[in-house]
C-alpha positions in Angstrom: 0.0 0.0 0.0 1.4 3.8 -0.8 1.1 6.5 1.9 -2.0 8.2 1.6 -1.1 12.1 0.8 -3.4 14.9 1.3 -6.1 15.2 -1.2 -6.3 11.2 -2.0 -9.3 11.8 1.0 -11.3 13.5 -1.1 -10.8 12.2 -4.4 -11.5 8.9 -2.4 -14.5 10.5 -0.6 -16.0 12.1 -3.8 -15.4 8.5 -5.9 -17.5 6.6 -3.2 -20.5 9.1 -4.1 -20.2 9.1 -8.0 -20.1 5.3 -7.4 -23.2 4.9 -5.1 -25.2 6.9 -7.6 -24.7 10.4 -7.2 -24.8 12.7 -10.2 -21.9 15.1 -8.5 -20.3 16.1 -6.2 -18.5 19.8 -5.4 -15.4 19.3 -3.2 -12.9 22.2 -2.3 -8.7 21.1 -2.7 -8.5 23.0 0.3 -9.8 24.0 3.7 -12.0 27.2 2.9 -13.5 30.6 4.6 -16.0 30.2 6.2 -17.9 33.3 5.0 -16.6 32.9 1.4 -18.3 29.4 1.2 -21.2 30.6 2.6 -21.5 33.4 0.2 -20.4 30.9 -2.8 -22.7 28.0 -2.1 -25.4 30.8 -1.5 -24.8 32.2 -5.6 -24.1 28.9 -6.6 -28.0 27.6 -5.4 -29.4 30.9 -6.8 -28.0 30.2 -10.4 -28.2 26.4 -10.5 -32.5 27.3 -11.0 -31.4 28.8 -14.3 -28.1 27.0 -15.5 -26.2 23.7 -15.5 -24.6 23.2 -12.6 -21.1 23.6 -14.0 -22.3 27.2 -15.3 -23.6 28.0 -12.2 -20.6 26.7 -9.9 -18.6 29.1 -13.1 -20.8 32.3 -12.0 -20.5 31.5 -8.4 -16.8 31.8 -8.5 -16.9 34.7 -11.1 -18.9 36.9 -8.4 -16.9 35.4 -5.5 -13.8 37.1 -7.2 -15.5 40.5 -6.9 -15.2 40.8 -3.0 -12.1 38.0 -2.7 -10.0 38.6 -5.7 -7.5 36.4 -3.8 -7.7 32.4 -5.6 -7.4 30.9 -2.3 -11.3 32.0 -1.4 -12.7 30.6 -4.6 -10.2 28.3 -7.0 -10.5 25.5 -4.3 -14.3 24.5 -5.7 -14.2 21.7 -7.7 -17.3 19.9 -9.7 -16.8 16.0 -10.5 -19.8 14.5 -12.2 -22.5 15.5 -14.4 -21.7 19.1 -15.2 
């Protein structure tokens, strides 16, 4: 067996969904703000009733970047699935 690394957690974690029969799954690479997530999940939900998910998760970040230009509060979002 190799050494588990950080990340193989969630790539592991987000497998045993797609695999039980979700459609996706958003993960973050990273451990994220609070208040950022809350705000990006919050967009994200408020597009997805017009838009694919993939779009929406797109416009999410997109708006996210206005108040945190910084990648760390929004590049860690991740869509595996169907977009």
């Amino acid at each position: 067996m190799g050494k588990i690394t950080n990340g193989d957690e969630i790539i592991g974690l987000t497998r045993a969904f797609i695999y039980a029969g979700t459609p996706s799954v958003i993960t973050t690479l990273w451990k994220v703000n609070d208040q950022a997530s809350y705000e990006l999940m919050r967009e994200f939900y408020s597009n997805l009733k017009n838009v694919k998910k993939s779009e929406a998760l797109r416009r999410a970040q997109l708006k996210i970047m206005k108040s945190y230009p910084e990648p760390f509060f929004w590049a860690a979002y991740g869509l595996t699935g169907e977009p």
